[in-house]
PDB file of the backbone (N, CA, C, O) and the ligand in Angstrom, with CONECT records:
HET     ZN  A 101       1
ATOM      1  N   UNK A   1      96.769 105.956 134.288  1.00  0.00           N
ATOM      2  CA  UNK A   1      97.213 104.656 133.760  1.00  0.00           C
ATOM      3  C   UNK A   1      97.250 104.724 132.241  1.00  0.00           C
ATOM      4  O   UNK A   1      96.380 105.299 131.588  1.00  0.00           O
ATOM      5  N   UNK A   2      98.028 104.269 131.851  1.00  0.00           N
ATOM      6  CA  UNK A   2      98.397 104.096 129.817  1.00  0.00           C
ATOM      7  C   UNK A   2      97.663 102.807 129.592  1.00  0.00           C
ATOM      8  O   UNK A   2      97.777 101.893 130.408  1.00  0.00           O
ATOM      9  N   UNK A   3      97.089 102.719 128.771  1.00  0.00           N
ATOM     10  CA  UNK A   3      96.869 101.822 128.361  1.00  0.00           C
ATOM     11  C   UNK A   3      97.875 101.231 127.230  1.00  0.00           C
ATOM     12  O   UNK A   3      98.400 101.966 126.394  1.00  0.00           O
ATOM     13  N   UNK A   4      98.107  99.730 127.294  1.00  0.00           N
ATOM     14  CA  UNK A   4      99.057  98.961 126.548  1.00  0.00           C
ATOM     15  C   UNK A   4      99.027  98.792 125.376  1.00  0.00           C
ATOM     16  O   UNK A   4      98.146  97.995 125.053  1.00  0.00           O
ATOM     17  N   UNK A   5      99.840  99.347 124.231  1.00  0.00           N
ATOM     18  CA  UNK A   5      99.834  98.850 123.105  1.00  0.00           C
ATOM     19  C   UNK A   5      99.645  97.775 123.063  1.00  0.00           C
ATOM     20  O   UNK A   5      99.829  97.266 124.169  1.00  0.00           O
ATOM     21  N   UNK A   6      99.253  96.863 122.077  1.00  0.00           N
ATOM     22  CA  UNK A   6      99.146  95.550 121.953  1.00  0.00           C
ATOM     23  C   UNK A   6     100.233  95.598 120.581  1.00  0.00           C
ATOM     24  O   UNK A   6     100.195  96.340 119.600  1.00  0.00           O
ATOM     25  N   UNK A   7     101.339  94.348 120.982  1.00  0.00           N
ATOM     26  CA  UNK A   7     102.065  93.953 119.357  1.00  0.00           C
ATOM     27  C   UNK A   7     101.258  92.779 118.410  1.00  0.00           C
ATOM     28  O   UNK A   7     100.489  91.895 118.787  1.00  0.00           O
ATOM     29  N   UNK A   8     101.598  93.020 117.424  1.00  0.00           N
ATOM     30  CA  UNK A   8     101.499  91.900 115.984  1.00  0.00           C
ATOM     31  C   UNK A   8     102.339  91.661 115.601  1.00  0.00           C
ATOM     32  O   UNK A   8     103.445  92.165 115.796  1.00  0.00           O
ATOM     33  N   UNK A   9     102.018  90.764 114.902  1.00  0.00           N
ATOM     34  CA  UNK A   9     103.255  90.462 113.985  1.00  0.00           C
ATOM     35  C   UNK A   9     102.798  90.199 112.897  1.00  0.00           C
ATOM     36  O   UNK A   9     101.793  89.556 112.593  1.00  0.00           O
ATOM     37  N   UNK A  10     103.568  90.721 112.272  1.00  0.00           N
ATOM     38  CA  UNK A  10     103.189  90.648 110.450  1.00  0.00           C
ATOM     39  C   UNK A  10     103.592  89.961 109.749  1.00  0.00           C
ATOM     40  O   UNK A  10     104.659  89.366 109.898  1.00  0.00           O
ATOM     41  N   UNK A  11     102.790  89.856 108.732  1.00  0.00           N
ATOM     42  CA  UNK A  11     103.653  89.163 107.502  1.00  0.00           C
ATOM     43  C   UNK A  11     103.970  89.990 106.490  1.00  0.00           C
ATOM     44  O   UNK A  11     103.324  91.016 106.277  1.00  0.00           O
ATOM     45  N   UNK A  12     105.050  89.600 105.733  1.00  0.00           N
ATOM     46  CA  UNK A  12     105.739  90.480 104.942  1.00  0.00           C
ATOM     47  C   UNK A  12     105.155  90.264 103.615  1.00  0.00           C
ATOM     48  O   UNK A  12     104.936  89.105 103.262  1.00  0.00           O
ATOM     49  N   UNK A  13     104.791  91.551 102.598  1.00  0.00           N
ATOM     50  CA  UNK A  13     104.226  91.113 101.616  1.00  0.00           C
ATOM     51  C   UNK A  13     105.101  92.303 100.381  1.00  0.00           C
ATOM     52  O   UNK A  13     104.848  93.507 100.432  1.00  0.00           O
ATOM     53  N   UNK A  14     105.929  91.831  99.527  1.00  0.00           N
ATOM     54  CA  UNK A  14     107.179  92.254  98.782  1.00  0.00           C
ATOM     55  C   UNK A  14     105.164  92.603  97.305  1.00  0.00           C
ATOM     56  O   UNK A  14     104.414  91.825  96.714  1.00  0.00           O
ATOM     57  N   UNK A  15     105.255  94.361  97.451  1.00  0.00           N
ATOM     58  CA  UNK A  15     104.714  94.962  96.362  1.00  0.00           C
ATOM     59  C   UNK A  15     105.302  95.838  95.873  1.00  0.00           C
ATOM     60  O   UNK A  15     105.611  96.855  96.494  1.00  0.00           O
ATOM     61  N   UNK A  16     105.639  95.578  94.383  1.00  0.00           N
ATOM     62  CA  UNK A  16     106.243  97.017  93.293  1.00  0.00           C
ATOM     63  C   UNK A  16     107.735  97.386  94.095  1.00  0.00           C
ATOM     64  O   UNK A  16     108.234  98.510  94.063  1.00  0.00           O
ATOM     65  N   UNK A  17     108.141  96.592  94.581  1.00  0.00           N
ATOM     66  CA  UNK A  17     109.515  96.821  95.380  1.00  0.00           C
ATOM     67  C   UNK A  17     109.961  97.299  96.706  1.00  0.00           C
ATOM     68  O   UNK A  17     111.070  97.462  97.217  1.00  0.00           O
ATOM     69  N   UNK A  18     108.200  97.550  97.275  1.00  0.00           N
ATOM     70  CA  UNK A  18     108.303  97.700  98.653  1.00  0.00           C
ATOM     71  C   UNK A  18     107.685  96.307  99.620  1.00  0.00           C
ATOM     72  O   UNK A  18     106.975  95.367  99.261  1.00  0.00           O
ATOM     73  N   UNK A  19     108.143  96.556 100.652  1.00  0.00           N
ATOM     74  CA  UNK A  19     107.833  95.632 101.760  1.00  0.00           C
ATOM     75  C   UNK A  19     106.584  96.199 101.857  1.00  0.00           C
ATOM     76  O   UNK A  19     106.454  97.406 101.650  1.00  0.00           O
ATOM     77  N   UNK A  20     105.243  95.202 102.266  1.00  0.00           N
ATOM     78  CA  UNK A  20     104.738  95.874 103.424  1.00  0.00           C
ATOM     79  C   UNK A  20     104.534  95.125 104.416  1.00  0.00           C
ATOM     80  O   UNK A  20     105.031  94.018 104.623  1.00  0.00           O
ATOM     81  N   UNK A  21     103.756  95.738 105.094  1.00  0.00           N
ATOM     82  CA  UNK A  21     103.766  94.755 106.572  1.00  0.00           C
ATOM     83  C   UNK A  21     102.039  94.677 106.893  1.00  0.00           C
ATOM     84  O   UNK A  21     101.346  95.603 107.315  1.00  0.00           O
ATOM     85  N   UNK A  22     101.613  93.334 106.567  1.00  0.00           N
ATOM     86  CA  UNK A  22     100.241  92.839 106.581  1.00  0.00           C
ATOM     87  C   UNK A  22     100.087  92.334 107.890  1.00  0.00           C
ATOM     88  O   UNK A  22     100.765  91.350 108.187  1.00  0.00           O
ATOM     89  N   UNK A  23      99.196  92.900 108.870  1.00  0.00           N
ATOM     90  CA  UNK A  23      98.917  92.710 110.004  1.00  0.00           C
ATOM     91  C   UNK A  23      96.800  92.534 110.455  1.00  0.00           C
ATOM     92  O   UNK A  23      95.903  93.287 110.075  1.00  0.00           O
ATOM     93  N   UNK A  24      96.700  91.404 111.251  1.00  0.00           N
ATOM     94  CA  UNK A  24      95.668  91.539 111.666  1.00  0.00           C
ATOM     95  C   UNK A  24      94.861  92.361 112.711  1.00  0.00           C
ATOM     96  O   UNK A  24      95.302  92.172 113.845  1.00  0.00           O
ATOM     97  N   UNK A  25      94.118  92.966 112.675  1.00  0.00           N
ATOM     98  CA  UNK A  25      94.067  93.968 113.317  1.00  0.00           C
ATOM     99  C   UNK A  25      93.570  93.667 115.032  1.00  0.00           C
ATOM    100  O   UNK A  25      92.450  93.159 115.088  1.00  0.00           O
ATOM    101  N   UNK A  26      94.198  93.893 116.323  1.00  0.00           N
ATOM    102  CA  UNK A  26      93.668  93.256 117.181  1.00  0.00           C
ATOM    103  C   UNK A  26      92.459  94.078 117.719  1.00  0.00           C
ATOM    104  O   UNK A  26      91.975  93.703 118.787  1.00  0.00           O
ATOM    105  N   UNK A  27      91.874  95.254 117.037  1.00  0.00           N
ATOM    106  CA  UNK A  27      90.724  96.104 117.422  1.00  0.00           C
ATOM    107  C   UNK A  27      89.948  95.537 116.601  1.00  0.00           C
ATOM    108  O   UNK A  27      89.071  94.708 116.846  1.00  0.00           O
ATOM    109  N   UNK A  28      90.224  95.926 115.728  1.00  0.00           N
ATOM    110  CA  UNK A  28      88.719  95.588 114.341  1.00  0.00           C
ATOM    111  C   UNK A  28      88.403  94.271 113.816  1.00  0.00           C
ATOM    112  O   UNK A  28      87.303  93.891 113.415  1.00  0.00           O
ATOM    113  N   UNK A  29      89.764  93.452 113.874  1.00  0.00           N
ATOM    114  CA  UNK A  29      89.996  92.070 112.995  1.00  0.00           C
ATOM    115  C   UNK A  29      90.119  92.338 112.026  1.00  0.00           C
ATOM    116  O   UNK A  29      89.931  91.416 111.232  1.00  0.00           O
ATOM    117  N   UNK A  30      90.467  93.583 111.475  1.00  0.00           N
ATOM    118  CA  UNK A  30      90.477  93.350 109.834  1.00  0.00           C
ATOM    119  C   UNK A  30      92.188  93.382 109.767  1.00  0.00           C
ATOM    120  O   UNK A  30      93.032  93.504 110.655  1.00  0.00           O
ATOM    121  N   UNK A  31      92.300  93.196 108.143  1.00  0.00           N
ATOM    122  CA  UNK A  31      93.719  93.028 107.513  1.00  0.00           C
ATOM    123  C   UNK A  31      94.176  94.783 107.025  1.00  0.00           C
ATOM    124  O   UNK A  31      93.707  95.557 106.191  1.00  0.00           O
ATOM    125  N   UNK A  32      95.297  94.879 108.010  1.00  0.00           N
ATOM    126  CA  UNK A  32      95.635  96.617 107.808  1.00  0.00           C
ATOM    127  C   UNK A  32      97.330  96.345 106.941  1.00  0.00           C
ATOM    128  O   UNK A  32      97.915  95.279 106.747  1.00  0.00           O
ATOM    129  N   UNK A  33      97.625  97.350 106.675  1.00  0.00           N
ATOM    130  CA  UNK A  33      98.902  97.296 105.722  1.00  0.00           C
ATOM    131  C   UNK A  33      99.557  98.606 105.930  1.00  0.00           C
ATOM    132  O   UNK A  33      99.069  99.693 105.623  1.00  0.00           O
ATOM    133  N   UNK A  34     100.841  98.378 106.545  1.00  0.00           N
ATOM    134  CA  UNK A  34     101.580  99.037 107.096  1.00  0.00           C
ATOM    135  C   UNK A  34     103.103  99.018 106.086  1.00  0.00           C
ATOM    136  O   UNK A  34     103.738  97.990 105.850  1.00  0.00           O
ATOM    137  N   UNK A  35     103.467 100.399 105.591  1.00  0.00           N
ATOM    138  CA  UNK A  35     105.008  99.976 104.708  1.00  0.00           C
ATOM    139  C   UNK A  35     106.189  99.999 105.532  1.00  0.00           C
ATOM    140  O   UNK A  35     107.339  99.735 105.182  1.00  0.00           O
ATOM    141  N   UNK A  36     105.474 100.591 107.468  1.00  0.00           N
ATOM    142  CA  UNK A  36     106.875 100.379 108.455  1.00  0.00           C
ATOM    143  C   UNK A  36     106.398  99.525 109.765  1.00  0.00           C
ATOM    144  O   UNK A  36     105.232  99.592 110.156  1.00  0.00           O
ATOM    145  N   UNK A  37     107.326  98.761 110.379  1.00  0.00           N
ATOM    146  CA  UNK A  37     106.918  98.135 111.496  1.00  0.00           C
ATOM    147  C   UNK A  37     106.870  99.337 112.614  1.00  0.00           C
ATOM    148  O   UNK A  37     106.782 100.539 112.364  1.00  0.00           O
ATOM    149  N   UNK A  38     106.946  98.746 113.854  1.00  0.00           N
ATOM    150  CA  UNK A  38     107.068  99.667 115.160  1.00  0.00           C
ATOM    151  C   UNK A  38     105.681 100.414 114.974  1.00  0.00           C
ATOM    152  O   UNK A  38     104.858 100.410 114.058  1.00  0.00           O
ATOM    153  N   UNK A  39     105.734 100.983 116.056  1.00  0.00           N
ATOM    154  CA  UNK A  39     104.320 101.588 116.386  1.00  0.00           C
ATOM    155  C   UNK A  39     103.674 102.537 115.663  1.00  0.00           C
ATOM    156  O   UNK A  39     104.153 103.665 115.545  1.00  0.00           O
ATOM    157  N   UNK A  40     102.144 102.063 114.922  1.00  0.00           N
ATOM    158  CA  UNK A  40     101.180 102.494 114.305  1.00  0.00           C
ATOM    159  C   UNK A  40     100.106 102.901 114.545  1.00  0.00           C
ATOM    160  O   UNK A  40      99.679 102.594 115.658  1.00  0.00           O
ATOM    161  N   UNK A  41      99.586 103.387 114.032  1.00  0.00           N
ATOM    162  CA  UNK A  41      98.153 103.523 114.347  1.00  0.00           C
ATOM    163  C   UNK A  41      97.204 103.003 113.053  1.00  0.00           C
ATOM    164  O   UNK A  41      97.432 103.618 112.011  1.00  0.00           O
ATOM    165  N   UNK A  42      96.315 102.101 112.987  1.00  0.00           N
ATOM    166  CA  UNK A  42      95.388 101.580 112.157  1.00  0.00           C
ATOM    167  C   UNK A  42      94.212 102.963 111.048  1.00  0.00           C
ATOM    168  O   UNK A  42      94.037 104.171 111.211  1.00  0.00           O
ATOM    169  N   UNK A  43      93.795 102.207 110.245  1.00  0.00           N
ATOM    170  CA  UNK A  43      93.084 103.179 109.604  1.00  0.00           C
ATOM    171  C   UNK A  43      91.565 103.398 110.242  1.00  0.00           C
ATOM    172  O   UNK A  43      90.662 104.145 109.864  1.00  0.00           O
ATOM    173  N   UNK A  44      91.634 102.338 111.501  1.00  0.00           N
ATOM    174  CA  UNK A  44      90.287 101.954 111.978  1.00  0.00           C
ATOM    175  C   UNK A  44      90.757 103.044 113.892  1.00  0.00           C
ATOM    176  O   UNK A  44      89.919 103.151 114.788  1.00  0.00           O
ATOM    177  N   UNK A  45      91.847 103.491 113.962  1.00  0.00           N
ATOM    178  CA  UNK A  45      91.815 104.495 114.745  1.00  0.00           C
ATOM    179  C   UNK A  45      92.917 103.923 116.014  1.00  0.00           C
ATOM    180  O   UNK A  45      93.340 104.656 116.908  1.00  0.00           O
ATOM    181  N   UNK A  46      93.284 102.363 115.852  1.00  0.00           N
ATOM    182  CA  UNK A  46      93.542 101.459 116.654  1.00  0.00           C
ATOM    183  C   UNK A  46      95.048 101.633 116.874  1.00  0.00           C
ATOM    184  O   UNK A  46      95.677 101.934 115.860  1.00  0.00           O
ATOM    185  N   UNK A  47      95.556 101.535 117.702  1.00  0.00           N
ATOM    186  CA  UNK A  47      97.256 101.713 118.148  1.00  0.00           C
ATOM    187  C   UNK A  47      97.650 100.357 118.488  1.00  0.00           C
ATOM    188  O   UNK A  47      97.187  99.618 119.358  1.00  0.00           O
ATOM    189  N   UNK A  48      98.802 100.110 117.459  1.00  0.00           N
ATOM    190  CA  UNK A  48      99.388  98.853 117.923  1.00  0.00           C
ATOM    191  C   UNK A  48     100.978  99.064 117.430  1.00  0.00           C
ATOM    192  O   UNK A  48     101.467  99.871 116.640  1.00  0.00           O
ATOM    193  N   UNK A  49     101.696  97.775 118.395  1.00  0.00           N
ATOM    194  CA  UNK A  49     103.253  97.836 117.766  1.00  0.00           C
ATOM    195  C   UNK A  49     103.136  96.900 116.618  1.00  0.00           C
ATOM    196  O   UNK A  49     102.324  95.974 116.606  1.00  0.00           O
ATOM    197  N   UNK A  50     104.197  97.235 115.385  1.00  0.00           N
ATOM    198  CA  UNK A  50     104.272  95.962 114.425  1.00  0.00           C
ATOM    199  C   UNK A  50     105.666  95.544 115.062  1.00  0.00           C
ATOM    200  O   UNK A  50     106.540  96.227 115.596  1.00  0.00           O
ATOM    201  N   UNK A  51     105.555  94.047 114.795  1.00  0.00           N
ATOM    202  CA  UNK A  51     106.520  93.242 114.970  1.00  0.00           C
ATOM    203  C   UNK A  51     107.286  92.745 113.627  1.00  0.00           C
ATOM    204  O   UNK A  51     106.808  91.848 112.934  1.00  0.00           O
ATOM    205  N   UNK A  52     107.906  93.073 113.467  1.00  0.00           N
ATOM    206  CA  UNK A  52     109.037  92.073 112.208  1.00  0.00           C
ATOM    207  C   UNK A  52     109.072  90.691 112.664  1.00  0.00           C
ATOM    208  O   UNK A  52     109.404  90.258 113.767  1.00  0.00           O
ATOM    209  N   UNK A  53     108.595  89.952 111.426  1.00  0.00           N
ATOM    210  CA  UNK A  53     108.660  88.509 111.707  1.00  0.00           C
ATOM    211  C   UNK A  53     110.067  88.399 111.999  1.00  0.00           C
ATOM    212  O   UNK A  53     110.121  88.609 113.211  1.00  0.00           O
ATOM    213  N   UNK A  54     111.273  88.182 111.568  1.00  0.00           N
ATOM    214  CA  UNK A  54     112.554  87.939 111.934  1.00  0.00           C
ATOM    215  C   UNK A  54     113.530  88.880 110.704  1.00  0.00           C
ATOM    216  O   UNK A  54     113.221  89.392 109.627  1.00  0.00           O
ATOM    217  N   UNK A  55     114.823  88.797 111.482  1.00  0.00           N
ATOM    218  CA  UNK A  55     115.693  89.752 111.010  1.00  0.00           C
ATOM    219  C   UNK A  55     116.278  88.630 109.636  1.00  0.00           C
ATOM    220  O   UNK A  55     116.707  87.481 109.753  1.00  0.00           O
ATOM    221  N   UNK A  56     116.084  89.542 108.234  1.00  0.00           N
ATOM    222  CA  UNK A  56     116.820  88.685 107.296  1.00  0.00           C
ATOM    223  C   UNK A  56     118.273  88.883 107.503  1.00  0.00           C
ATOM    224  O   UNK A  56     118.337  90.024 107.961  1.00  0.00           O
ATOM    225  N   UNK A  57     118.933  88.623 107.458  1.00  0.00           N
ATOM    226  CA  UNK A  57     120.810  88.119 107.318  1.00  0.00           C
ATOM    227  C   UNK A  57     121.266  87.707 108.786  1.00  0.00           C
ATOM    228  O   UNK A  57     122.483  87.557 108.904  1.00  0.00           O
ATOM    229  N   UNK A  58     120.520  87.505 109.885  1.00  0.00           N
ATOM    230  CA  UNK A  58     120.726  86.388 110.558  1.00  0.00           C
ATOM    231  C   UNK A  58     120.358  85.381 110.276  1.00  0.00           C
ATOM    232  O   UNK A  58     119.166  85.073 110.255  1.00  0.00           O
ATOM    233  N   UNK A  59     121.649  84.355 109.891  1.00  0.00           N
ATOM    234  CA  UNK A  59     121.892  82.957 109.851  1.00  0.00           C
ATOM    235  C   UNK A  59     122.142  81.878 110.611  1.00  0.00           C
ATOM    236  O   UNK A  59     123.194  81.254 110.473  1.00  0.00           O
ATOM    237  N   UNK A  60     120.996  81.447 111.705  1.00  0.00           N
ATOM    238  CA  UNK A  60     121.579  80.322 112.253  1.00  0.00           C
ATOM    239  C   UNK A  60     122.497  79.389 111.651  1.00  0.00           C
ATOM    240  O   UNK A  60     122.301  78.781 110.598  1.00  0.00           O
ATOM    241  N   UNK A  61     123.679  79.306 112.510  1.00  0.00           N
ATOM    242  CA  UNK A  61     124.567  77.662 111.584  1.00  0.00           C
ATOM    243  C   UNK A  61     123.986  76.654 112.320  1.00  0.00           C
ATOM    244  O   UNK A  61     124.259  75.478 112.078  1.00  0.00           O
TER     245      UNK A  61
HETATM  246 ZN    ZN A 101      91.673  97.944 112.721  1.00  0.00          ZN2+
END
């Protein structure tokens, strides 16, 4: 049996001209920082997917 990634979702935090992707951690609880979404692994050893809050240049009318 695999065990399930768990997703987050991040928030986006614009440093020195990069994105990163500020996520809570669902192993440790702490605040991890990721510069790509999709699947990571934590500095605390933990495997999770990042989620993109939403796609910028889709425009609902
Ligand atoms: Zn962690």
């Amino acid at each position: 049996m695999k065990t399930p990634i768990p997703e987050v979702h991040s928030a986006e935090l614009a440093t020195a001209g990069r994105i990163q992707h500020l996520i809570t951690c669902p192993a440790c609880g702490r605040t991890h920082r990721h510069l790509e979404a999709g699947e990571r692994r934590g500095p605390c050893g933990s495997r999770y997917t990042i989620v993109a809050r939403e796609d910028p240049g889709e425009a609902a009318a």
